[in-house]
MIKOLKOL-494733 format. One line per field, with one value per residue (C-alpha): residue in one letter; z, x, y. Coordinates in nm, 3 decimals. Example, Ala and Ser with C-alpha at 12.3 -4.5 7.8 and 13.67 -1.06 7.14 Angstrom:
// MIKOLKOL-494733
res: (A, S)
pz: (0.780, 0.714)
px: (1.230, 1.367)
py: (-0.450, -0.106)
// end
This chain:
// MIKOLKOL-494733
res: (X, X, X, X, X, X, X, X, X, X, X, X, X, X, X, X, X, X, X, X, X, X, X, X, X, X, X, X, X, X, X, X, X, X, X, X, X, X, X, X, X, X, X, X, X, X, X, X, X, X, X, X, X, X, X, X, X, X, X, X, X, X, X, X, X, X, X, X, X, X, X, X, X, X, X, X, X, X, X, X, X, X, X, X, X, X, X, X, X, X, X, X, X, X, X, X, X, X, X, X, X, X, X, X, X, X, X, X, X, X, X, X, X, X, X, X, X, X, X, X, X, X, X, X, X, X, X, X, X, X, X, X, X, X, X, X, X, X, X, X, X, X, X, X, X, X, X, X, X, X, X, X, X, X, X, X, X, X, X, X, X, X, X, X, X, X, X, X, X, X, X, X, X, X, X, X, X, X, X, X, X, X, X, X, X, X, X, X, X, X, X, X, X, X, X, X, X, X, X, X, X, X, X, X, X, X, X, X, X, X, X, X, X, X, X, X, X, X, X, X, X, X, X, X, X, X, X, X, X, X, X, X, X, X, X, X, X, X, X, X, X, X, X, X, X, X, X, X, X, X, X, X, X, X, X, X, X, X, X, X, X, X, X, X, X, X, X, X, X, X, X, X, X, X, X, X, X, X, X, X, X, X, X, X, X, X, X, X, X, X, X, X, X, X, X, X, X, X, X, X, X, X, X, X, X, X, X, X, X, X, X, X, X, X, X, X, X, X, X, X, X, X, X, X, X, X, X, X, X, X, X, X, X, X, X, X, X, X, X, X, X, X, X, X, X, X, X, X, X, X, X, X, X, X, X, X, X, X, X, X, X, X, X, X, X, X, X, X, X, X, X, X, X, X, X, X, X, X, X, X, X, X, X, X, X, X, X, X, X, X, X, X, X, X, X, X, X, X, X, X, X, X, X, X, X, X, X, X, X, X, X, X, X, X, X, X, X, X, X, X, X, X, X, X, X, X, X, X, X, X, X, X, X, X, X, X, X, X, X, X, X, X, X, X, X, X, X, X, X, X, X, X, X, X, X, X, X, X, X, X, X, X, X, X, X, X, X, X, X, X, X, X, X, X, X, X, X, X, X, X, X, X, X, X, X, X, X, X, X, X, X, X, X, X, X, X, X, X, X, X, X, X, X, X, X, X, X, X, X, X, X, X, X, X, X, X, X, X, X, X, X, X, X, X, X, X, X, X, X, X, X, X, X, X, X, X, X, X, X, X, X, X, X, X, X, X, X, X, X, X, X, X, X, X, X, X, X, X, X, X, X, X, X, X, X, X, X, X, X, X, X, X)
pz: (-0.088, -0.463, -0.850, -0.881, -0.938, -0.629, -0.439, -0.615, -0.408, -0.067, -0.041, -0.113, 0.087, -0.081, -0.063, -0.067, -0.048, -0.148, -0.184, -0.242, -0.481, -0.379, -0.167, 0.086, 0.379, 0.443, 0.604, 0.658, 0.430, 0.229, 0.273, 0.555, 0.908, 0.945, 1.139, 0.913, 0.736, 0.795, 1.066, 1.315, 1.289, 1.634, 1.511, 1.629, 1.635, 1.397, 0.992, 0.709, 0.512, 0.169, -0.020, -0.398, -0.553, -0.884, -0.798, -0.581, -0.252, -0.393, -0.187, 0.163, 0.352, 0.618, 0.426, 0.109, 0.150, 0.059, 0.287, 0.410, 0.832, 0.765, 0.499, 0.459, 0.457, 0.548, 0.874, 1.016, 1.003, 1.119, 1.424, 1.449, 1.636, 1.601, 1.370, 1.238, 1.458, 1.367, 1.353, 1.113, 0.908, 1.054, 1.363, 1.173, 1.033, 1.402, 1.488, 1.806, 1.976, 1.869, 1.986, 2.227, 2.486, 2.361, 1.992, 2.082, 2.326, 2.106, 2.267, 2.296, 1.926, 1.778, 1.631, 1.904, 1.913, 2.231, 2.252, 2.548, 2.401, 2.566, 2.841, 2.684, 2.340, 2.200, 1.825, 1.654, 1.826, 2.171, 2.208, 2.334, 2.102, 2.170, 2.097, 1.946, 1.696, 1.542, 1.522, 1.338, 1.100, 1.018, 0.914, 0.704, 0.511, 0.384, 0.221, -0.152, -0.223, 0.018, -0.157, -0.201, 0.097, 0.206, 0.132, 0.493, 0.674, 0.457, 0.427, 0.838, 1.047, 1.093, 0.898, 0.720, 0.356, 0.242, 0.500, 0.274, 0.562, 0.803, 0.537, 0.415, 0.726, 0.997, 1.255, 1.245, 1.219, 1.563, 1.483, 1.627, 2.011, 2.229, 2.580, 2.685, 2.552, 2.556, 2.508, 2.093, 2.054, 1.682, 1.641, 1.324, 1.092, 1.147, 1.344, 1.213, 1.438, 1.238, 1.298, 1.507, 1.133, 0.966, 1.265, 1.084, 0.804, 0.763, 0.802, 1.166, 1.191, 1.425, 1.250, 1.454, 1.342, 1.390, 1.157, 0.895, 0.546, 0.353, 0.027, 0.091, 0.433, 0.257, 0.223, 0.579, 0.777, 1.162, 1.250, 1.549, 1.475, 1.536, 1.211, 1.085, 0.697, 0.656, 0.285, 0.003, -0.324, -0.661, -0.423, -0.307, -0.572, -0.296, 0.091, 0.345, 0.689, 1.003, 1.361, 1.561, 1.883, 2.068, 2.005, 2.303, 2.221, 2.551, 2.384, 2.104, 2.063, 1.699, 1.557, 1.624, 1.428, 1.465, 1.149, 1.224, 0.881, 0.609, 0.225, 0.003, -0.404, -0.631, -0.998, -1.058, -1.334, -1.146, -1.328, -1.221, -0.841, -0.837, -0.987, -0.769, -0.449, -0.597, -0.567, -0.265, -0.348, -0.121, 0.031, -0.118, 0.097, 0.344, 0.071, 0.042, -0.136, -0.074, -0.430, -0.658, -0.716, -0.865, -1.200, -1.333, -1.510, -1.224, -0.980, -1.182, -1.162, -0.779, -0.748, -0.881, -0.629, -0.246, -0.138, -0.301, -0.260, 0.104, 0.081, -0.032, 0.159, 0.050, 0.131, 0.028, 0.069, 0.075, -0.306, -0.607, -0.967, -1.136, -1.430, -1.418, -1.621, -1.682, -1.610, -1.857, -2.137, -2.324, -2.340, -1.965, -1.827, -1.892, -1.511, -1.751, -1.991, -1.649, -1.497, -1.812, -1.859, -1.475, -1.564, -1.836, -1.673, -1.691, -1.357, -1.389, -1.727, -1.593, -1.289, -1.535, -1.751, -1.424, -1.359, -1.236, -0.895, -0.692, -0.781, -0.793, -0.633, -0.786, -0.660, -0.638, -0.363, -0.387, -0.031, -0.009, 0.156, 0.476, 0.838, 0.884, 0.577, 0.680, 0.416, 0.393, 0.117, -0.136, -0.541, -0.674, -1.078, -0.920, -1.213, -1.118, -1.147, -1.602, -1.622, -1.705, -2.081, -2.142, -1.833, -2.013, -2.321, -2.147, -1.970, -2.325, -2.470, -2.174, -2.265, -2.631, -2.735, -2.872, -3.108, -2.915, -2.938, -2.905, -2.637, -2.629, -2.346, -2.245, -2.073, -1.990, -2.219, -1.903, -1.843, -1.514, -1.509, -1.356, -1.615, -1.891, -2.267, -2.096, -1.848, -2.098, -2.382, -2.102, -2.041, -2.438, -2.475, -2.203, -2.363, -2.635, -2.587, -2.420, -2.766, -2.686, -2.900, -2.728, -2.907, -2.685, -2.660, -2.553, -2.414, -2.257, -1.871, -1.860, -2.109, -2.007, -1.574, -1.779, -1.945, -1.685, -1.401, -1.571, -1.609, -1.923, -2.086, -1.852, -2.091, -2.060, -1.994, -1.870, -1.651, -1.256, -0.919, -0.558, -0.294, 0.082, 0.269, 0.552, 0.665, 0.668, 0.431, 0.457, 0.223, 0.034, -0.027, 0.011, -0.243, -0.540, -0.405, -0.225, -0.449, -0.263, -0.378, -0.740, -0.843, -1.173, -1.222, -1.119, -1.082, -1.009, -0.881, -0.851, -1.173, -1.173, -1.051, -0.817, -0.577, -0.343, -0.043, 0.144, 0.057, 0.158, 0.473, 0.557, 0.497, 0.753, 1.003, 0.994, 1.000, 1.362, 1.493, 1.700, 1.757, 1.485, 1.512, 1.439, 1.185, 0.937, 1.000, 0.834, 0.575, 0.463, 0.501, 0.255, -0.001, -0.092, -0.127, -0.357, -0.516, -0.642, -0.865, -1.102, -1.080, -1.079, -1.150, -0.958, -1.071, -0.867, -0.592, -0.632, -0.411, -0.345, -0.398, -0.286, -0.249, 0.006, 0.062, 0.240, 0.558, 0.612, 0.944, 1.122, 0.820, 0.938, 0.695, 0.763, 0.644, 0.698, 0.381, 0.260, 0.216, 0.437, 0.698, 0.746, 1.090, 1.196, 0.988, 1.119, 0.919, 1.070)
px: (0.159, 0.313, 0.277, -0.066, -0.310, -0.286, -0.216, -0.555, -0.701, -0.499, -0.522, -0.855, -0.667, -0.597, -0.643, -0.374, -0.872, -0.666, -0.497, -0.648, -0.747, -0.429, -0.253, 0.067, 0.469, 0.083, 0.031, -0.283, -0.500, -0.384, -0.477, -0.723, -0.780, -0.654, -0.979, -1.223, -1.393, -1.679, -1.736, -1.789, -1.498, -1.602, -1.667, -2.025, -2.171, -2.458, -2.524, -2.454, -2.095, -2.160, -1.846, -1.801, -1.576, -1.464, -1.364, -1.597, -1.480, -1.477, -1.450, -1.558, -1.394, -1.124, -0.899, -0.941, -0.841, -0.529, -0.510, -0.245, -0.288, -0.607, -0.762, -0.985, -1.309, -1.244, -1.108, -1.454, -1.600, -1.242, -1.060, -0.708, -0.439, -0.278, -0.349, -0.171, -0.211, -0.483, -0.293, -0.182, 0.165, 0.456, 0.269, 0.051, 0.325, 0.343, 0.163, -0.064, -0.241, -0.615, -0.759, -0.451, -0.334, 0.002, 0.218, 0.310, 0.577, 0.871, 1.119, 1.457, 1.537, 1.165, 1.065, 0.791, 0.508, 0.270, -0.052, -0.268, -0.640, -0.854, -1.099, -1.452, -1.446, -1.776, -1.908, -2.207, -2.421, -2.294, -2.118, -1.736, -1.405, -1.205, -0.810, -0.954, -1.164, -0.862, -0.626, -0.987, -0.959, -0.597, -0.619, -0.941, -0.726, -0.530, -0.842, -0.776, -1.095, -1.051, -0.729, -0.607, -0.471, -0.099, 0.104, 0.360, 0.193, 0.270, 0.578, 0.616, 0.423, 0.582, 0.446, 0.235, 0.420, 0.149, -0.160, -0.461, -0.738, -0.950, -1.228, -0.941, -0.725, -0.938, -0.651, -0.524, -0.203, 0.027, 0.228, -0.070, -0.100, -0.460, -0.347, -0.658, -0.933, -0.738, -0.392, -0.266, 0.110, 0.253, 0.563, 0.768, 1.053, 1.276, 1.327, 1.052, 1.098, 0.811, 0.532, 0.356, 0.285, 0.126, -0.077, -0.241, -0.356, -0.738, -0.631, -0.586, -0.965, -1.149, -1.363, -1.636, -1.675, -1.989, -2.059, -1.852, -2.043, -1.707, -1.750, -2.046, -1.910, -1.837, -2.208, -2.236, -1.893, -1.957, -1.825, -1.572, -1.520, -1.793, -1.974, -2.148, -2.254, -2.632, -2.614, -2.393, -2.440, -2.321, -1.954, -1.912, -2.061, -2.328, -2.191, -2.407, -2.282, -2.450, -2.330, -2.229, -2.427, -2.188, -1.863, -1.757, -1.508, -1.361, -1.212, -1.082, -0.877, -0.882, -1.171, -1.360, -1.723, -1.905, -2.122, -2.451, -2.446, -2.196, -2.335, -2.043, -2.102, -1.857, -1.827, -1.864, -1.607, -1.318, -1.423, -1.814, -1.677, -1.498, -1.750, -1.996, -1.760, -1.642, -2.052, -2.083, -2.522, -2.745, -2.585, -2.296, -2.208, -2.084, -1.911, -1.564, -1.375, -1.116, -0.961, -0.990, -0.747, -0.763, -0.604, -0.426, -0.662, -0.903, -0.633, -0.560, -0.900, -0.971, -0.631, -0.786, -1.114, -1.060, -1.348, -1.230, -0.865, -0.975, -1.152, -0.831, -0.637, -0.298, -0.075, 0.193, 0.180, 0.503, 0.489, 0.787, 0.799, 1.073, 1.249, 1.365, 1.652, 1.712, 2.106, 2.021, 1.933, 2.219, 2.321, 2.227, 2.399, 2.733, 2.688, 2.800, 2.526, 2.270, 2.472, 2.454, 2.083, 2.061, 2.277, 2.031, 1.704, 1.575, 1.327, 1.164, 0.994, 0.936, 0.728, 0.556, 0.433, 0.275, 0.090, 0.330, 0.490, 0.170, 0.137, 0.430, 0.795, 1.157, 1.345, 1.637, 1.651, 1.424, 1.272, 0.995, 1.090, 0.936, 1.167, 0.903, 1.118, 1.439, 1.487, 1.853, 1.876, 2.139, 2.181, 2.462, 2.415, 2.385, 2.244, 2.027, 1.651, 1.691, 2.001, 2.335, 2.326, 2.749, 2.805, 2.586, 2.750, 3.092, 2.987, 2.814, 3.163, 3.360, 3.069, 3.179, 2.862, 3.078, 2.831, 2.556, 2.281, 1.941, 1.711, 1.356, 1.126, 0.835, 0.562, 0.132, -0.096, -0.305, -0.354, -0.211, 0.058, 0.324, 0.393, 0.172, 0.299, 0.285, 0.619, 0.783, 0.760, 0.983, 1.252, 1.246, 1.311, 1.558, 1.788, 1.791, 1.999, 2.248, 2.263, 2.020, 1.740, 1.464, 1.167, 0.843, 0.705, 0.333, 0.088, -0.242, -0.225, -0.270, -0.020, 0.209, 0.190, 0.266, 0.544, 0.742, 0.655, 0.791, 1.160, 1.153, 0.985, 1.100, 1.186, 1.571, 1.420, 1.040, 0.896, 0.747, 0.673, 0.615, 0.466, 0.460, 0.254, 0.334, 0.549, 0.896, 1.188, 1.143, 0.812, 0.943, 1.314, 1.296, 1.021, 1.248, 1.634, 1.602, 1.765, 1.545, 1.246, 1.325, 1.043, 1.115, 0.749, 0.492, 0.477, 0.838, 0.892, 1.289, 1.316, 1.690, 1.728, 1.976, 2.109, 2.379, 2.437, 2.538, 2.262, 2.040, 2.210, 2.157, 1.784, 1.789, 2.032, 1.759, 1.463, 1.594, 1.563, 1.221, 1.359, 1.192, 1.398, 1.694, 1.615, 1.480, 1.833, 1.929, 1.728, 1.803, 2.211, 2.118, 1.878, 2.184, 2.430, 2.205, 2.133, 2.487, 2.441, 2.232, 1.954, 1.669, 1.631, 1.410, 1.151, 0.909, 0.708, 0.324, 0.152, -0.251, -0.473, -0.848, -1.180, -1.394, -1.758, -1.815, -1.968, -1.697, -1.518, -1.188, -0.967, -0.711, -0.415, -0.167, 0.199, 0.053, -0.192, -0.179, -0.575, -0.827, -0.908, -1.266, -1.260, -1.193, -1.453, -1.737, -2.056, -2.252)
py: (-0.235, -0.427, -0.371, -0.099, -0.405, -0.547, -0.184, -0.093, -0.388, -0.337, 0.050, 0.148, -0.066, 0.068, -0.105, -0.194, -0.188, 0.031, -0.052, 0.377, 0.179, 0.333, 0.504, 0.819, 1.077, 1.238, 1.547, 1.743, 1.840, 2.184, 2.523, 2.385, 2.309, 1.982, 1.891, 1.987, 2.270, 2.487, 2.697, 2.449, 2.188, 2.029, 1.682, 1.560, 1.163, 1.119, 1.124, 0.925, 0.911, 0.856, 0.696, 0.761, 0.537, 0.409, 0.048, -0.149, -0.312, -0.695, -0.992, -0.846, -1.121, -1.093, -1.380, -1.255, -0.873, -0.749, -0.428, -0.192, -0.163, -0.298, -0.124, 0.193, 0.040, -0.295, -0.138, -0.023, -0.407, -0.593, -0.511, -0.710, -0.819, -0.456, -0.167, 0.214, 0.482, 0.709, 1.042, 1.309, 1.265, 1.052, 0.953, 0.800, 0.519, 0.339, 0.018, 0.064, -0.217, -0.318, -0.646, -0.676, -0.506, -0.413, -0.455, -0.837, -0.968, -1.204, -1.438, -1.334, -1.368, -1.306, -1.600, -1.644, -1.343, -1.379, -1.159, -1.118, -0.973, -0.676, -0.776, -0.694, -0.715, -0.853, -0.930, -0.763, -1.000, -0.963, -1.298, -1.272, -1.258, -1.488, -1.621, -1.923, -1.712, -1.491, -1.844, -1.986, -1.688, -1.712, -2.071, -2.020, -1.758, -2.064, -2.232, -2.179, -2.099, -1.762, -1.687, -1.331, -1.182, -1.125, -1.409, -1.340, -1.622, -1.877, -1.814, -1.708, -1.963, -2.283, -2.543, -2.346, -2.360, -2.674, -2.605, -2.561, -2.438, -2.586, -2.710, -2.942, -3.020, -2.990, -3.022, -2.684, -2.521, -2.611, -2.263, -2.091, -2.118, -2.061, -2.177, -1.979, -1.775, -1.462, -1.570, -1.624, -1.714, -1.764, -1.986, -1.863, -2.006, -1.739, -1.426, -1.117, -0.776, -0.647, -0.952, -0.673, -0.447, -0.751, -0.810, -0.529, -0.766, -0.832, -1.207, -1.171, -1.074, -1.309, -1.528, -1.715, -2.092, -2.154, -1.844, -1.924, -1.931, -2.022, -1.796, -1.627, -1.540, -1.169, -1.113, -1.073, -1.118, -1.105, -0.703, -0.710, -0.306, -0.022, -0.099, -0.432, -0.464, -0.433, -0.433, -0.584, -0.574, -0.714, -0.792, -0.449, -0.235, -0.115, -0.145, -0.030, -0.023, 0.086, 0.052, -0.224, -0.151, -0.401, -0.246, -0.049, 0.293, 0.182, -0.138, 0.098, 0.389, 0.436, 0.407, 0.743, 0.612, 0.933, 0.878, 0.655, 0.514, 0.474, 0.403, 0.291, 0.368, 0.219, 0.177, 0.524, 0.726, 0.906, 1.223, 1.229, 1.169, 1.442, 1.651, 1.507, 1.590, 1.927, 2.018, 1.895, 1.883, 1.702, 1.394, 1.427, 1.756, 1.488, 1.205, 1.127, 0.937, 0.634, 0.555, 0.852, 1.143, 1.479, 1.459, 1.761, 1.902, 1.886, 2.009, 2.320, 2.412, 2.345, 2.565, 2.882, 2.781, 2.886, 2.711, 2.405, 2.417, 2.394, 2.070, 1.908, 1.638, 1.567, 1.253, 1.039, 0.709, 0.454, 0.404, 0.466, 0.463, 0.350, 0.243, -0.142, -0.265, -0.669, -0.721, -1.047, -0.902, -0.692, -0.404, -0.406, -0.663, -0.348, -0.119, 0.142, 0.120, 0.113, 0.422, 0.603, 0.584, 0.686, 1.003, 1.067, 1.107, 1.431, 1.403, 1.722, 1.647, 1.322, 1.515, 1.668, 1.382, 1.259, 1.549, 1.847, 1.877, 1.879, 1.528, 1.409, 1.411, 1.371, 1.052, 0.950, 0.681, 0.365, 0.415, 0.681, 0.990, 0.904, 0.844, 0.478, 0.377, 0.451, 0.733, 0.836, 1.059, 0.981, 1.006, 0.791, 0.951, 1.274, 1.482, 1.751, 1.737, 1.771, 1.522, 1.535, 1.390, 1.460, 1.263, 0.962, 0.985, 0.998, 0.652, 0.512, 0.556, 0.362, 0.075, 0.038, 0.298, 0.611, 0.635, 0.576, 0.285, 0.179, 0.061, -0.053, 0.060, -0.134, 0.031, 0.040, 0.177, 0.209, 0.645, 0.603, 0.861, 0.622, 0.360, 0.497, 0.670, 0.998, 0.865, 0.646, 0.976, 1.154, 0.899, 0.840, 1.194, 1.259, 0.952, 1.124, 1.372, 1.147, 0.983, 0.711, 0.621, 0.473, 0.303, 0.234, -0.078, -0.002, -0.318, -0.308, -0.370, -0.758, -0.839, -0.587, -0.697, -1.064, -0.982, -0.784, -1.036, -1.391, -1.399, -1.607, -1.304, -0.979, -0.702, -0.541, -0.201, -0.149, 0.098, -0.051, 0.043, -0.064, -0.003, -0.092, -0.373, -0.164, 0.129, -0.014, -0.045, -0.461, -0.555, -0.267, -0.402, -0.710, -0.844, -0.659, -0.731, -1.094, -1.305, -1.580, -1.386, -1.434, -1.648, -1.858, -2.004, -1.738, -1.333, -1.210, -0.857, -0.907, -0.710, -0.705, -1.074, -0.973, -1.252, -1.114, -1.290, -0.980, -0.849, -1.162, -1.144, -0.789, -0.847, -1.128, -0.949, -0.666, -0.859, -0.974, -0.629, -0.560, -0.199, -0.074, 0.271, 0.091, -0.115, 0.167, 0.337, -0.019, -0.042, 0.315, 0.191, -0.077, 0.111, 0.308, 0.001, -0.195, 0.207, 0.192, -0.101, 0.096, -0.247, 0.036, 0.425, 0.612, 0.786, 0.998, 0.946, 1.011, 1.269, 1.184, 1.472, 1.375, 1.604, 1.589, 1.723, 2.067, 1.885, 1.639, 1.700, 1.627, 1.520, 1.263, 1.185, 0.944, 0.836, 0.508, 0.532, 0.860, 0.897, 1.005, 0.779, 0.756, 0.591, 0.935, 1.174, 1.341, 1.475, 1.630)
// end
């Protein structure tokens, strides 16, 4: 998952669609049975899920999501290639097989990914999935007009960099194998260990041709998952799904689909959802929701509540907030002037700005705390959790600043908590006492995603975060320290503009790994090399709060998103 605009998307995907509109190293749900609540927590088939949330789920198409292991949502309509494992916490982070048989077999130095599908799988209308149909929906993600979705095949498949879709060039793309009607094998431009995690992607959805409606496709997109869409309104403000009679549980591990029928609400204020699901009247006794957290007003109150406090699930998804520096713009192109803020930060009123330690976490690495990531812990301004403001000062002197300076920070008026006035009030304060004087720069959300993603007009100091595509330290290092990622013309995320070949190199030595084990040990080694260059200071990482109704069963919480994963609730 990326900047929060498109993790919004993705997580909810969250989606990341999400992106929860958003979302979490997850554990169970707290002060509860992690399968549910009630007196009966045996989860039964049957019911209706209703699903209250604040942003709709837009552009219901398989090439035009951006989703995190395949979305919330999304998920119940698109089976792919592969998908997250459907379990509590860190077991939750791993890639398990859905349309295939296994994770994907590479050549010898993984720039060749073969996948063999299940025997049986059928469409919402009983006709057969086949190889032919997931290579179809692939290359009708490329169609410009279906744009959106995760950019990693473009940039993967060979000969893919200029395709634009099979309404343009009807001859396909030759990096995408179908020797027969079960057998897909992509041919990539360099080695990728971790092809099988965006085999997640909605993109690798199969699509049949003859069904293919080109933009109005997301009215009704053909279901290849337990549930087909019976109802969608005003793009996603009103999703009604009910089940796919053809999909076989056989065929699917997963996907649990105990509810007959699932009614998706959107548009709704965050505030009346959680009212709505802290009642828990009528049908929304068995709602949940995918995209809205407890604030921390609201959490204080379902604190003092035991009934409530027990309908809470908690996660953390693979997300950190940070504050960016711009080694091009002075005074921060000095390490010492970068070090010195570092020393500065004072990360326990920054916790508090973004709601108090239930919702948030100190940092001090760039990687989420989370073993899928490769966390290794490490703190290279080691300054406690309220800063070390002599040590700053000592370091502002060695930079030619004995008497101090001062620094402009650019930031979201957006009430966000992560890169709103509430955060950037904290910093602005903490500098302070090092002898810094900080004066905010505050923009509304469009102008300020503008500015801080163009390098001809990135700020020297700005508040950001990221978060991941998937659970691995590579979409989450790589997009902000590639220096082949720095993108001159277009949205940026290298905020520091760093360009070290070792680095580069590292990335690529690491991308050739398909033990997956090993390669988050690497990409925990290099989060703490490029740490000591002071490019980035982290923040916090966000903890997800969400209610759920009182007759909502077997809660299922995953590293992998950090929300609840409805695939596996129960209502009735």
């Amino acid at each position: 998952m990326r900047q929060p605009s498109v993790i919004a998307r993705r997580v909810a995907a969250a989606s990341v669609s999400l992106v929860v509109a958003a979302g979490a190293a997850a554990c169970g749900p707290e002060d509860s049975d992690a399968k549910g609540s009630g007196g009966d927590s045996t989860p039964h088939k049957g019911g209706t899920l209703t699903v209250l949330n604040a942003q709709p789920q837009s552009d219901f198409d398989p090439a035009r999501l951006y989703t995190s292991g395949g979305g919330n949502v999304p998920s119940l309509v698109f089976r792919t290639l592969t998908t997250r494992n459907r379990e509590n916490g860190a077991a939750g982070a791993k890639v398990v097989p859905d349309l295939a048989t296994d994770t994907g077999r590479p050549n010898k130095d993984a720039t060749v990914w073969t996948y063999t599908l299940k025997k049986g799988l059928k469409y919402e209308d009983g006709t057969p999935i086949t190889s032919a149909d997931i290579k179809y929906g692939i290359e009708r993600s490329f169609a410009p007009e279906l744009s959106g979705g995760a950019p990693y095949l473009r940039d993967w498949l060979v000969g893919a960099a200029d395709y634009q879709g099979p309404y343009k060039d009807k001859k396909g793309l030759s990096a995408i194998e179908t020797p027969d009607a079960r057998t897909i094998v992509f041919h990539l431009n360099k080695p990728e260990g971790e092809f099988p995690y965006l085999a997640t992607q909605t993109q690798f959805t199969p699509v049949p041709k003859s069904k293919d409606t080109g933009t109005t496709y997301e009215s009704h997109p053909v279901s290849s998952g337990p549930y087909k869409v019976v109802k969608n309104e005003n793009d996603g403000e009103h999703l009604v799904l009910e089940r796919n009679t053809h999909w076989s549980a056989a065929t699917d591990e997963e996907r649990k689909a105990y509810p007959d029928r699932i009614d998706v609400r959107s548009g709704l204020d965050s505030s009346v959802i959680n009212q709505r699901l802290s009642a828990s009247q009528g049908a929304d006794a068995a709602a949940v929701t995918t995209d809205t957290n407890l604030g921390p007003a609201e959490l204080a109150k379902v604190t003092g509540d035991k009934e409530l406090a027990a309908r809470v699930g908690t996660g953390r998804f693979g997300y950190t907030n940070y504050l960016a520096f711009n080694p091009k713009v002075k005074p921060f192109d000095n390490p010492k002037v970068r070090q010195a803020v570092a020393y500065a930060i004072d990360r326990s009123s920054v916790v508090n700005a973004a709601g108090g330690s239930a919702l948030a976490e100190p940092a001090t690495t760039f990687l989420p705390d989370q073993k899928s990531f490769g966390y290794t812990p490490y703190d290279p301004f080691p300054a406690g959790r309220s800063g070390n403001p002599a040590k700053a000062r000592e370091l502002l002197k060695q930079a030619g600043y004995a008497n101090g300076l001062t620094l402009t920070l650019t930031h979201s008026n957006s009430k966000d908590f992560e890169t709103s006035p509430e955060i950037a009030t904290a910093v602005q304060d903490a500098l302070k006492k090092a002898g810094i004087t900080v004066k905010l720069q505050g923009l509304e959300e469009n102008d300020y995603r503008d500015k801080i993603h163009s390098v001809k007009t990135e700020p020297g100091l700005f508040l950001a975060h990221w978060g991941a595509d998937w659970p691995s330290g590579g979409p989450f290092l790589a997009p902000i320290f590639d220096g082949r990622q720095i993108v001159k013309d277009g949205a940026n995320f290298n905020t520091g503009q760093l360009n070290d070949k070792s680095v580069n190199d590292e990335i690529d030595a690491i991308n050739k790994l398909t033990d997956l084990d090993a390669a988050a040990q690497r990409w925990g080694a290099l989060d703490k090399k490029i740490g000591e260059d002071a490019l980035v200071v982290p923040l916090f990482h966000p903890v997800y709060k969400r209610l759920y109704g009182k007759d909502v069963k077997n809660i299922v919480i995953s590293d992998w998103t950090g929300v609840l994963d409805i695939s596996q609730v129960a209502v009735k």
